[in-house]
C-alpha positions in Angstrom: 126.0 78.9 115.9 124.6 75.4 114.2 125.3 72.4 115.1 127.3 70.2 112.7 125.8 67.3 111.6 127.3 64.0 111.9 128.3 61.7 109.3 124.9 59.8 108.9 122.9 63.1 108.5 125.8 64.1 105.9 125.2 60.9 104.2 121.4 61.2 103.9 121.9 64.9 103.1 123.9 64.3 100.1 121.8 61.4 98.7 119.4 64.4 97.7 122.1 66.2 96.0 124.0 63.5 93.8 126.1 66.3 91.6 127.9 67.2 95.3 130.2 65.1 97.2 132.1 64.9 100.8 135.5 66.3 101.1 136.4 65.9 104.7 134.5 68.9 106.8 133.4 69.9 102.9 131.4 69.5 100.3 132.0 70.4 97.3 130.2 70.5 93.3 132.1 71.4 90.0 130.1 72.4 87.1 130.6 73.6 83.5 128.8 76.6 82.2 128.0 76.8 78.6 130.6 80.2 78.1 132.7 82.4 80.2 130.2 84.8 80.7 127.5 82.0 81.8 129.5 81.2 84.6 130.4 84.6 85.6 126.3 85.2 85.6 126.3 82.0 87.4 128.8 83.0 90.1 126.8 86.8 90.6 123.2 84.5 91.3 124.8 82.9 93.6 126.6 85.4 95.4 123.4 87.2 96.0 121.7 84.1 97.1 124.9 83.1 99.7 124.5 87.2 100.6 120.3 86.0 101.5 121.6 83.1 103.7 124.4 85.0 105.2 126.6 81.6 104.1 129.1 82.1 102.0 131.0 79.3 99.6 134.2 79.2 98.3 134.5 79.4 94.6 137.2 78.9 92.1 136.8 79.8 88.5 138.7 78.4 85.7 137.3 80.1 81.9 134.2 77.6 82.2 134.5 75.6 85.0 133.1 77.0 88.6 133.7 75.0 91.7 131.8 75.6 95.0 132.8 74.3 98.2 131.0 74.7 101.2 131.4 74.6 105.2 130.0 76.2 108.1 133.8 77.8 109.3 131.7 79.2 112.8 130.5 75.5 113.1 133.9 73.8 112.8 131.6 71.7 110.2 129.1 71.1 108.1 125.5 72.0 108.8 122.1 72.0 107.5 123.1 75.7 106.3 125.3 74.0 103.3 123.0 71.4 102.3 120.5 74.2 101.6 122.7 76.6 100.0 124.4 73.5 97.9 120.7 73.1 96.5 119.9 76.9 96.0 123.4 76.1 94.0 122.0 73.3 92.1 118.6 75.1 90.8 120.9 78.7 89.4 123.0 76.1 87.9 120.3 74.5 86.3 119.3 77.9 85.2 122.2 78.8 83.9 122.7 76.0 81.9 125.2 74.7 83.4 125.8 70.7 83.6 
């Protein structure tokens, strides 16, 4: 199991991923994808990269909008596990044109 980080490591975690922000034992990024189908391309990249980590988020689609939200539910926390997944997030966004 990881370890959780505390809240400084959180803090200095998410200063390298501005577009994501602190929800309790969450964080969380909402982005808009240029069409429907963009965001359902979006969703498939990065189900096979959460399949890779063996770390899943939680998304919610709405037409354009995709929200990911991520926690370590084994860790009771978040851990270094979400940080790098919320940046493998941030780079198939970018790819996908999605702001």
């Amino acid at each position: 199991m990881a370890d959780t980080l505390d809240d400084a490591a959180v803090a200095g975690r998410l200063r390298d991923l501005p577009a994501w922000e602190r929800d309790g034992d969450l964080i969380r990024r909402t982005v808009k994808a240029p069409a429907f189908l963009a965001g359902i391309d979006l969703v498939g990249d990065v189900a096979r990269a959460a399949e890779d980590a063996d770390h899943h988020p939680d998304i919610d689609i709405r037409w354009r909008t995709v929200t990911f939200a991520l926690t370590t539910h084994s860790a009771g926390g978040l851990t270094g596990k979400d940080f790098d997944l919320a940046a493998a997030i941030d780079r198939i966004a970018a790819r996908h044109g999605a702001e």
